[in-house]
MDTraj code that builds the backbone (N, CA, C; nanometers):
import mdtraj as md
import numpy as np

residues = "UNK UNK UNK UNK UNK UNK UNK UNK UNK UNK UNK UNK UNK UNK UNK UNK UNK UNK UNK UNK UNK UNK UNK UNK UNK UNK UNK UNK UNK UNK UNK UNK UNK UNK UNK UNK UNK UNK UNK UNK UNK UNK UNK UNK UNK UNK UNK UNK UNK UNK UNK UNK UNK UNK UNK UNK UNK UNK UNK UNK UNK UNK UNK UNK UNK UNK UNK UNK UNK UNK UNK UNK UNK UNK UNK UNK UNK UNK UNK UNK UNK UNK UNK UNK UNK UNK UNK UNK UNK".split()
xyz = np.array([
    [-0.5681, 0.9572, -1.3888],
    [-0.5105, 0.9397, -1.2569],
    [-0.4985, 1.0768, -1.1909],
    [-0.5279, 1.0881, -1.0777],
    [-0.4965, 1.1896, -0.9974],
    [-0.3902, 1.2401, -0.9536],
    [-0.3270, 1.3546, -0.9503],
    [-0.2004, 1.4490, -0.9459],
    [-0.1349, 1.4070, -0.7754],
    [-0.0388, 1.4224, -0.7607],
    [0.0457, 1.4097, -0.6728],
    [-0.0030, 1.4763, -0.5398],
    [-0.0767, 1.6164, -0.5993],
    [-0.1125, 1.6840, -0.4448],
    [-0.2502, 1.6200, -0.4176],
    [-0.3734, 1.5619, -0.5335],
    [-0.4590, 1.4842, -0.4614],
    [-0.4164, 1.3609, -0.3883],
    [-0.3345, 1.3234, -0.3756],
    [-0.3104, 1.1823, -0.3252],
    [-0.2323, 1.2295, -0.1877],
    [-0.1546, 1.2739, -0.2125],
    [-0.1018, 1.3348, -0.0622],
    [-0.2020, 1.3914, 0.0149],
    [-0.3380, 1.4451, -0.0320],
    [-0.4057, 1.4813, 0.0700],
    [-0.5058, 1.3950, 0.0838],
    [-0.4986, 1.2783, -0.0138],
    [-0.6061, 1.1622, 0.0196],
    [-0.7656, 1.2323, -0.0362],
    [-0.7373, 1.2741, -0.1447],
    [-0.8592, 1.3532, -0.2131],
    [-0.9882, 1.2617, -0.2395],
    [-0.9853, 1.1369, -0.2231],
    [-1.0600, 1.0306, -0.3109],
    [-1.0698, 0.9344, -0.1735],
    [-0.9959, 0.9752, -0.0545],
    [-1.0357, 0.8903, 0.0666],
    [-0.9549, 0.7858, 0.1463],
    [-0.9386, 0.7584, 0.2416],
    [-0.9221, 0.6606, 0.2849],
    [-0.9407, 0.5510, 0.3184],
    [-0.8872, 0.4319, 0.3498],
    [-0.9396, 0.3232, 0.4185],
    [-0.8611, 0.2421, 0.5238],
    [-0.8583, 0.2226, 0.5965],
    [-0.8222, 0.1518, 0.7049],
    [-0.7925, 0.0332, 0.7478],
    [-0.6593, -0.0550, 0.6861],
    [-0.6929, -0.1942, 0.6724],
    [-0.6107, -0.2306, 0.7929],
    [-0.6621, -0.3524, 0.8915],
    [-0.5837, -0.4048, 0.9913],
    [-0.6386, -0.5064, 1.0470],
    [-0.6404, -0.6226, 0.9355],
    [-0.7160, -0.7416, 0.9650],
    [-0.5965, -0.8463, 0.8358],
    [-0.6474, -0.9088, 0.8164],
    [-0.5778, -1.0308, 0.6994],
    [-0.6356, -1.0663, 0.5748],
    [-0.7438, -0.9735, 0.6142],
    [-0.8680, -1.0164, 0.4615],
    [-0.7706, -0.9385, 0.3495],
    [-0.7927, -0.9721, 0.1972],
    [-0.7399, -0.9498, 0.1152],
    [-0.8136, -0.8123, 0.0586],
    [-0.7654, -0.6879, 0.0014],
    [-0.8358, -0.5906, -0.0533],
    [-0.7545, -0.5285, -0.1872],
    [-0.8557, -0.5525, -0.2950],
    [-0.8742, -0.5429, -0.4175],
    [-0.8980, -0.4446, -0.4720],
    [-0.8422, -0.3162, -0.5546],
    [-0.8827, -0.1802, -0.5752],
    [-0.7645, -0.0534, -0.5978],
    [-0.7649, 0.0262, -0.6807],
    [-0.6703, 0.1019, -0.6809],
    [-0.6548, 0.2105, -0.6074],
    [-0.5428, 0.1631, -0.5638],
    [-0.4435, 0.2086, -0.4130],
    [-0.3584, 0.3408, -0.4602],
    [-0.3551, 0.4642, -0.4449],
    [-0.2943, 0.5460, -0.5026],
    [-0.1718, 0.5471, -0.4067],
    [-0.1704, 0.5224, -0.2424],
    [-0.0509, 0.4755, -0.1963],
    [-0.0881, 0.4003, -0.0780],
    [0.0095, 0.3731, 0.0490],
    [0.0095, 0.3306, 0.1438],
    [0.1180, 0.3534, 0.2601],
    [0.0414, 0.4465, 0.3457],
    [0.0756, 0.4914, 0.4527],
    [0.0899, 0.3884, 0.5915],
    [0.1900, 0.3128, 0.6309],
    [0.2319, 0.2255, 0.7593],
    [0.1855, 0.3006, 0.8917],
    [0.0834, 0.2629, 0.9752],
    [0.0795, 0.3482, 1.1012],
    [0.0913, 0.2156, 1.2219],
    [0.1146, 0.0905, 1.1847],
    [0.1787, 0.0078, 1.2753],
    [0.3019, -0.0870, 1.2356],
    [0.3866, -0.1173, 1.2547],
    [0.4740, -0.1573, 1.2162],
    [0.4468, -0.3252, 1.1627],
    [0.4179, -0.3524, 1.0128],
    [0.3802, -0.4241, 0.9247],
    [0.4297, -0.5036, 0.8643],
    [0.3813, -0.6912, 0.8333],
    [0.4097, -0.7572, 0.7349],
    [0.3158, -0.7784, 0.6413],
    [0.3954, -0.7577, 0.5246],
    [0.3021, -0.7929, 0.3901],
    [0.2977, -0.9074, 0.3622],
    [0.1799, -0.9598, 0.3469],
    [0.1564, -1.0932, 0.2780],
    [0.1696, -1.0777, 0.1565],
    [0.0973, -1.0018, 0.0927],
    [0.0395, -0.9423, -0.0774],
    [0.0577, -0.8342, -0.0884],
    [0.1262, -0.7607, -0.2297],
    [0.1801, -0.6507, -0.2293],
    [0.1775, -0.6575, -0.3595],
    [0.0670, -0.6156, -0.5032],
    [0.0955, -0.5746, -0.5762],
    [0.0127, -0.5016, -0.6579],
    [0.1239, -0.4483, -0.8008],
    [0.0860, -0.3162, -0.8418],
    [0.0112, -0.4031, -0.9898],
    [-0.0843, -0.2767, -1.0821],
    [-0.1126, -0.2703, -1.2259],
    [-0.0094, -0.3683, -1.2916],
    [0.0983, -0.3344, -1.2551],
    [0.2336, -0.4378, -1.3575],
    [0.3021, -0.4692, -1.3563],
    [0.2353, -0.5757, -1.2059],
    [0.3197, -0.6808, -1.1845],
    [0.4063, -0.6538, -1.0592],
    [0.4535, -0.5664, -1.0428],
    [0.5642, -0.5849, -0.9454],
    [0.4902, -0.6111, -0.8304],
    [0.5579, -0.7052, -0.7563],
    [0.5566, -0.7304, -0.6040],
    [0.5976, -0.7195, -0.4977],
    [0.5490, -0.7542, -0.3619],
    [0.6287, -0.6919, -0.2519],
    [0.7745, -0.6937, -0.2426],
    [0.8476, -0.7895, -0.3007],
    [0.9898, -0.8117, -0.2948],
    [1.0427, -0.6771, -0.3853],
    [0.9725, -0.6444, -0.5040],
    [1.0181, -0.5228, -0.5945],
    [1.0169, -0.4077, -0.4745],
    [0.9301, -0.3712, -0.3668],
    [0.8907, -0.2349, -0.2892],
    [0.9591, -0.2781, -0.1266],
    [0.9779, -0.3612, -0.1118],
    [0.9955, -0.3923, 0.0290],
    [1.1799, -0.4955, 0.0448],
    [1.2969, -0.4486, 0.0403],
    [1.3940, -0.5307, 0.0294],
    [1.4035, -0.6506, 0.1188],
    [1.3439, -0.6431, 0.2085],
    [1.3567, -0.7853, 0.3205],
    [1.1585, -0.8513, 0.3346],
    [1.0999, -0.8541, 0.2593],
    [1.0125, -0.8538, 0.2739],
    [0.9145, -0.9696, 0.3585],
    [0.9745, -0.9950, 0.4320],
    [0.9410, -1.1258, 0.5677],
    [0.9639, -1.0141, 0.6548],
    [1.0465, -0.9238, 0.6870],
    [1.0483, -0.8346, 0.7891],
    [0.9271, -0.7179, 0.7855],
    [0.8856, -0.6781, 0.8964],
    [0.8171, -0.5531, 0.9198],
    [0.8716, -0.4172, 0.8228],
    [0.8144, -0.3619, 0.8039],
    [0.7673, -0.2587, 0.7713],
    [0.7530, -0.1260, 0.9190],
    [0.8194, -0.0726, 0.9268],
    [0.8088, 0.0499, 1.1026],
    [0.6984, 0.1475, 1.0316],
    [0.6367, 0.1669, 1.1224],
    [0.5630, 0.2632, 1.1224],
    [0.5735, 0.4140, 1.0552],
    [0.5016, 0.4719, 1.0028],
    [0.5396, 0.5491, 0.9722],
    [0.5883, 0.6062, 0.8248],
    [0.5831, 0.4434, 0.7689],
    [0.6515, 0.4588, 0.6342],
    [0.5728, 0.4834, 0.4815],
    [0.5714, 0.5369, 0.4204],
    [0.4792, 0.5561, 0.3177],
    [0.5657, 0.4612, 0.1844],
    [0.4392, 0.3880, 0.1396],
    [0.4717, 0.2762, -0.0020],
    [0.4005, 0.3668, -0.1522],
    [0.4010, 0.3897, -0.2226],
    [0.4011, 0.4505, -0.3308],
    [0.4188, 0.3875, -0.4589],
    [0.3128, 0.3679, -0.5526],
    [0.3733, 0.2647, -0.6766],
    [0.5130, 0.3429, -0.7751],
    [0.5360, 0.2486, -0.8273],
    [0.6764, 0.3260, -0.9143],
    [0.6298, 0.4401, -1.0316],
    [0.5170, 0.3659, -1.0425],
    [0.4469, 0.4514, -1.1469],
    [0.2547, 0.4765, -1.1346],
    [0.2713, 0.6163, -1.0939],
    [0.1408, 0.6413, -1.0924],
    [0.0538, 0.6483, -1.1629],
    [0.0107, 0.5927, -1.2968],
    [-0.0925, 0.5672, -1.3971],
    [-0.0715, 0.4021, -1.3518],
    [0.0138, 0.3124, -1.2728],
    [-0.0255, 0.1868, -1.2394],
    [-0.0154, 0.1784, -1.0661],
    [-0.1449, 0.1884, -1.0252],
    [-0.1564, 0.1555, -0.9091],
    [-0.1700, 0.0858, -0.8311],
    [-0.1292, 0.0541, -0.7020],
    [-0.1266, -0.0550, -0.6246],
    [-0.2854, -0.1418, -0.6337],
    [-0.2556, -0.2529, -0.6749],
    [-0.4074, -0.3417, -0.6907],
    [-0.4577, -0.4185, -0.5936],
    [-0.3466, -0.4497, -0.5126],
    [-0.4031, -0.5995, -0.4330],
    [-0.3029, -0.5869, -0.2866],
    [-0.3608, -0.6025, -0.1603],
    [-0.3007, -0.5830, -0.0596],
    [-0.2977, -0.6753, 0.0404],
    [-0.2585, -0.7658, 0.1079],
    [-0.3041, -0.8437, 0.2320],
    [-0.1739, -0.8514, 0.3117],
    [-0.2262, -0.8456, 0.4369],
    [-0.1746, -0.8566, 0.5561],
    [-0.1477, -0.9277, 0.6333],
    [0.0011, -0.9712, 0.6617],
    [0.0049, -1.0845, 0.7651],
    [-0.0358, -1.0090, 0.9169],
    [0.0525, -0.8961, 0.9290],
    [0.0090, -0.8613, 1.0853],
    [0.0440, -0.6823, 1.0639],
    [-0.0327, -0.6094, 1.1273],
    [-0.0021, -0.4989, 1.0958],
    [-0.1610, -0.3556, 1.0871],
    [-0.1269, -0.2353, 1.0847],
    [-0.2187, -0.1492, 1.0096],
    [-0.1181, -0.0883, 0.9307],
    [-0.2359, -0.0484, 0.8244],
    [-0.2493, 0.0737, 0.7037],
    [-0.3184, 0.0812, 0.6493],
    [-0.3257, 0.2596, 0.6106],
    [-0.3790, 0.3383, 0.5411],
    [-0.4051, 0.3236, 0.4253],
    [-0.5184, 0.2805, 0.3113],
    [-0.5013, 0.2835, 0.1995],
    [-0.5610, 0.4297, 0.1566],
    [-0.4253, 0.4861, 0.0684],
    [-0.5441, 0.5812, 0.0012],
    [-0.5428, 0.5843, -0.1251],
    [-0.6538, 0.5828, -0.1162],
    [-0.7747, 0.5979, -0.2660],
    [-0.7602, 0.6618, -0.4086],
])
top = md.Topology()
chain = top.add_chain()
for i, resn in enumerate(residues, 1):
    res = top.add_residue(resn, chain, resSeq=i)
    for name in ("N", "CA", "C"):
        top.add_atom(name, md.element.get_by_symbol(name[0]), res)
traj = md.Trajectory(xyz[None], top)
């Protein structure tokens, strides 16, 4: 797994999700740049959006960065009810 300062600078890339399709792949984090609901939200083990998000029917504001609890298990699976973000890589 990649160190803390590759991921903060998005060493391995970005992607751009802001549609509803489902995306599959390890997520080293997730950066909010429109104010967001999660449909699907989970990590390597198990935890789900309710574990990362306390009201998780509510938005997400902009701006907010999601991060797994543990970085050797990374975010796997993402979908969107309404919203953008950043996946990085």
């Amino acid at each position: 797994m990649r160190t803390w300062n590759e991921i903060l600078s998005a060493a391995a890339g970005t992607i751009v999700l802001n549609d509803t399709s489902t995306y599959t792949g390890n997520i080293a984090a997730i950066h909010v740049i429109g104010d967001t609901v999660f449909d699907t939200l989970a990590d390597a083990k198990g935890n789900d959006k309710a574990d990362y998000i306390t009201t998780p029917a509510t938005a997400v504001k902009a701006g907010a960065m999601l991060t797994p609890f543990d970085k050797q298990n990374a975010f796997t699976t993402i979908k969107l009810t309404s919203g953008s973000v950043v996946l990085v890589l």
